[in-house]
N, C-alpha and C positions, 0 to 999 in steps of 0.2 A: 638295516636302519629302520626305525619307526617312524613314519609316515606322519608322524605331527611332530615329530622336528625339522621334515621335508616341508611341511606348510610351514611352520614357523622360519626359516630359511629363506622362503620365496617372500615373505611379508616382509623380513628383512632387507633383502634385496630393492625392493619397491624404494628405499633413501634411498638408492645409487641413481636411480634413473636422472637420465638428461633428459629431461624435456619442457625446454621454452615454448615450443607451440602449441602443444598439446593438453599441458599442463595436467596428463594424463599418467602416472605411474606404474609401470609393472615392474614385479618380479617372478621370477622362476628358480626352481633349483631342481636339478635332474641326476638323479641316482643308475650310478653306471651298475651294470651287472658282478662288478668286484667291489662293492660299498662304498663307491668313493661320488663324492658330492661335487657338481661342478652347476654354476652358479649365473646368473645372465639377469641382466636387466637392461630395457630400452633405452637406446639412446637415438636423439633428433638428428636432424640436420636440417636446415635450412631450405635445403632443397627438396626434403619429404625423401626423395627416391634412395638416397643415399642412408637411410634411415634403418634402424635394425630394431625387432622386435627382443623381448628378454628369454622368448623361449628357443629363438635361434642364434643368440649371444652365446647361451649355457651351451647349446648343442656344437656350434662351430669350435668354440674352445675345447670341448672335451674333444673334437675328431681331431681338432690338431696335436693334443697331446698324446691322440694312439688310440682314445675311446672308441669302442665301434658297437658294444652292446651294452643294452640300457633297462631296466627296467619301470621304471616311474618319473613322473613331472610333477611339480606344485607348482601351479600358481598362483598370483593373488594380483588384484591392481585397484584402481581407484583414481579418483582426482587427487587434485592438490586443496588445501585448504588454506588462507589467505595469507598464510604464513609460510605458502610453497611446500609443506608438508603433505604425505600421500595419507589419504583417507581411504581405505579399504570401507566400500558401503556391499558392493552387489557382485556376482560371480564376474572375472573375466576367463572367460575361455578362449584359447590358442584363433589366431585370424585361420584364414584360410592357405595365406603361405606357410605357416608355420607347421598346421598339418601336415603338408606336403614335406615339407625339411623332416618332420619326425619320421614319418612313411620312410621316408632313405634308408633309414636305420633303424626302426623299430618296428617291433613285432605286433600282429593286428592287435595281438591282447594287451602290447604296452600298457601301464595305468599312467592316467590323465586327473590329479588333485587339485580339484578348481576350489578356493576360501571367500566364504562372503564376513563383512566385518562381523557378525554375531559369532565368527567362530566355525558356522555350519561348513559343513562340505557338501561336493557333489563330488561321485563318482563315475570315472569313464574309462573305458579301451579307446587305443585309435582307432581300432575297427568302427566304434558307434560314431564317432565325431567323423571317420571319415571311409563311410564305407565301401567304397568303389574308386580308392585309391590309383595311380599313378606308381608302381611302384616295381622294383626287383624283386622285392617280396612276397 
């Protein structure tokens, strides 16, 4: 798959998100190692702890459907604008639980496609964003 339909995907994603408290939007969409797109965006909770990010959304669904190797992630996020709509302005990069979830299953070299609204990208391996991992790996 081309990788600017994988940022295009994640920016998509960004309307799905739930989020009343936040009023914070991400998307993701994460590209299995057999070309199949599987797709995650955050959702709130009230209570915060119960709460899911969209790069660990995309990843839990794809392991429950039998995914186990992956190569790449897009993401993109942003606020909302007063109409509850996501504004993609500046890069969001994966928190630090989410590194952790990718490490379970991806390779140091995994890529990590962060979108700021101009369109630009940054590129990453899990290795750079997490280099002294927790992992099987």
């Amino acid at each position: 798959m081309n990788y600017d339909e994988l940022v295009k995907t994640a920016i998509d994603m960004t309307k799905m998100s739930y989020v009343p408290y936040s009023h914070f939007h991400v998307g993701a969409a994460l590209l299995d190692k057999n070309g199949k797109v599987w797709t995650g965006c955050n959702v709130e909770n009230a209570a915060y702890g119960p709460s899911n990010c969209a790069e660990r959304t995309a990843v839990f669904k794809a392991v429950s459907e039998g995914a186990r190797e992956f190569e790449a992630i897009a993401i993109a996020g942003g606020p909302e604008d007063a109409d509850g709509k996501p504004v993609i302005e500046d890069f969001c990069p994966p928190c630090g639980v989410c590194r952790q979830v990718l490490s379970e299953f991806c390779d140091r070299d995994f890529k990590i496609i962060l979108v700021n609204g101009k369109g630009e990208k940054k590129n990453f391996t899990l290795g750079q964003l997490l280099p002294e991992s927790f992992s099987l790996k």
